[in-house]
Each structure stands twice: as C-alpha cells, then as structure tokens.
RODO-2510 file (C-alpha; in nm, 4 decimals, decimal comma):
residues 80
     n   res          X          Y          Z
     1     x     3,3729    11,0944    16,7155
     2     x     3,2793    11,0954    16,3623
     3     x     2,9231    10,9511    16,1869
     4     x     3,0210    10,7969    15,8635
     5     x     2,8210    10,6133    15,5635
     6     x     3,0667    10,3428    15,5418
     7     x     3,2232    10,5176    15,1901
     8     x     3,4053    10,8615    15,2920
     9     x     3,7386    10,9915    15,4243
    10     x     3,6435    10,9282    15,7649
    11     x     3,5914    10,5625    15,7419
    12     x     3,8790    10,4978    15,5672
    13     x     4,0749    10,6872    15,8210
    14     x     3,8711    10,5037    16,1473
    15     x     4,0865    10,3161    16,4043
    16     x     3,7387    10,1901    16,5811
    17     x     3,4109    10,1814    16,4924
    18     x     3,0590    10,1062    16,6045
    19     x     2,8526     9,9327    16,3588
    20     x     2,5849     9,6614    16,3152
    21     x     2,7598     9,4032    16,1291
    22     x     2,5192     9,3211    15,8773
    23     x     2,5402     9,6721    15,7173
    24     x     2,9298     9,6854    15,7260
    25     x     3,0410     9,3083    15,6672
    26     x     3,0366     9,4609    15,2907
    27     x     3,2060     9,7940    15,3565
    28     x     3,5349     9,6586    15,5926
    29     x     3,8123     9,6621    15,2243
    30     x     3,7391    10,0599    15,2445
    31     x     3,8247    10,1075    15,6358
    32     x     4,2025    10,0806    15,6085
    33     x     4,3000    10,1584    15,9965
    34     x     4,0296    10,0111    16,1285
    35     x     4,1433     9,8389    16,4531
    36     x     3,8357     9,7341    16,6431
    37     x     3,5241     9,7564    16,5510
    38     x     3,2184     9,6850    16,8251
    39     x     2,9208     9,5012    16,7040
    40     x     2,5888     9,6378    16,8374
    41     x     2,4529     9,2352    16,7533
    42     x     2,5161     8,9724    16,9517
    43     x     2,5634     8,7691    16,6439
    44     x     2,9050     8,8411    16,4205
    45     x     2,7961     8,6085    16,1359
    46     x     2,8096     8,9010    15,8856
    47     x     3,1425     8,9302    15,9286
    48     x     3,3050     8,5589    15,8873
    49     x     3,3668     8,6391    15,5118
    50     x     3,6502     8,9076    15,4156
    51     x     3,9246     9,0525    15,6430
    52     x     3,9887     9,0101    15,9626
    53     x     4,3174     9,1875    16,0653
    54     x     4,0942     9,3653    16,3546
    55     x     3,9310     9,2687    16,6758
    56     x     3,5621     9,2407    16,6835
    57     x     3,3891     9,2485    17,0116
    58     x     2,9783     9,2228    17,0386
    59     x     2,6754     9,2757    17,2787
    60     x     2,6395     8,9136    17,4061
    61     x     2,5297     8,8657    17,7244
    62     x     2,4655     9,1973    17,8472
    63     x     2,0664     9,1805    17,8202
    64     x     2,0305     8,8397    17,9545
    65     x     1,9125     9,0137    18,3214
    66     x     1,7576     9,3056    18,1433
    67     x     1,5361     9,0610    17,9662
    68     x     1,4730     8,8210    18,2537
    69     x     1,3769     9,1149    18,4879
    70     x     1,1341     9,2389    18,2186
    71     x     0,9356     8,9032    18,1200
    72     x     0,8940     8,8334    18,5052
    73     x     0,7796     9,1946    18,5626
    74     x     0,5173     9,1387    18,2336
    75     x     0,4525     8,8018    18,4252
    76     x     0,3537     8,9773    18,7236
    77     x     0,1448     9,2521    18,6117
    78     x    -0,0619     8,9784    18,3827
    79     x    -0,1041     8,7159    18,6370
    80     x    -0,3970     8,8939    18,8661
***
C-alpha cells in the first residue's frame, strides 16, 4: 500500500487504486497497470471521458441507512 500524487513511479506501476474521481479522471494515461480503481464518490461522471480498459466500482448505496438512521435520530432529539 503505496500513497501516490497521481505523477510518480508508483502510480504508473498501480494495479488498483483508491481515488476520488474528480482528481484522477485527468491523471488515468499515466497509470499503465491500473486494473481497478474504487471511487470514494458515488458519482463516476469524472471518469466517462478517456480510458476505460479497467473496472471502476463506487460508494453507492452504502450510506443510504447510515443517513436515514441519522436524520431520524436529529428528528428525534429536535422534536421535544
């Protein structure tokens, strides 16, 4: 496990990465292995222009009951 700017040896040799899309949509030419990356947005929009010889997965769906449990909690506590 490697921390990387997007422009140095170990992003061009990275099989997967973990990235917000928006600040790597323009650095994807220089990761040459790259084989999945994992978007920390829900939203892969960032990405639709350029390669896309790799699998993208993203963080849909996962908060939905995270969320919901919090706003009725808030709810709760402001309804006295």
């Amino acid at each position: 496990l490697v921390e990387s700017s997007g422009d140095d040896a170990a992003w061009r040799d990275a099989h997967v990465a973990l990235a917000d899309p928006g600040v790597i949509a323009g650095k994807l030419d220089g990761a040459e292995n790259l084989e999945w990356l994992q978007s920390t947005w829900a939203g892969t929009n960032a990405l639709m222009e350029g390669r896309r010889d790799f699998r993208c997965t993203k963080l849909s769906g996962c908060f939905g009951p995270l969320i919901s449990e919090y706003v009725f909690a808030h709810l709760l506590g402001n309804s006295a």
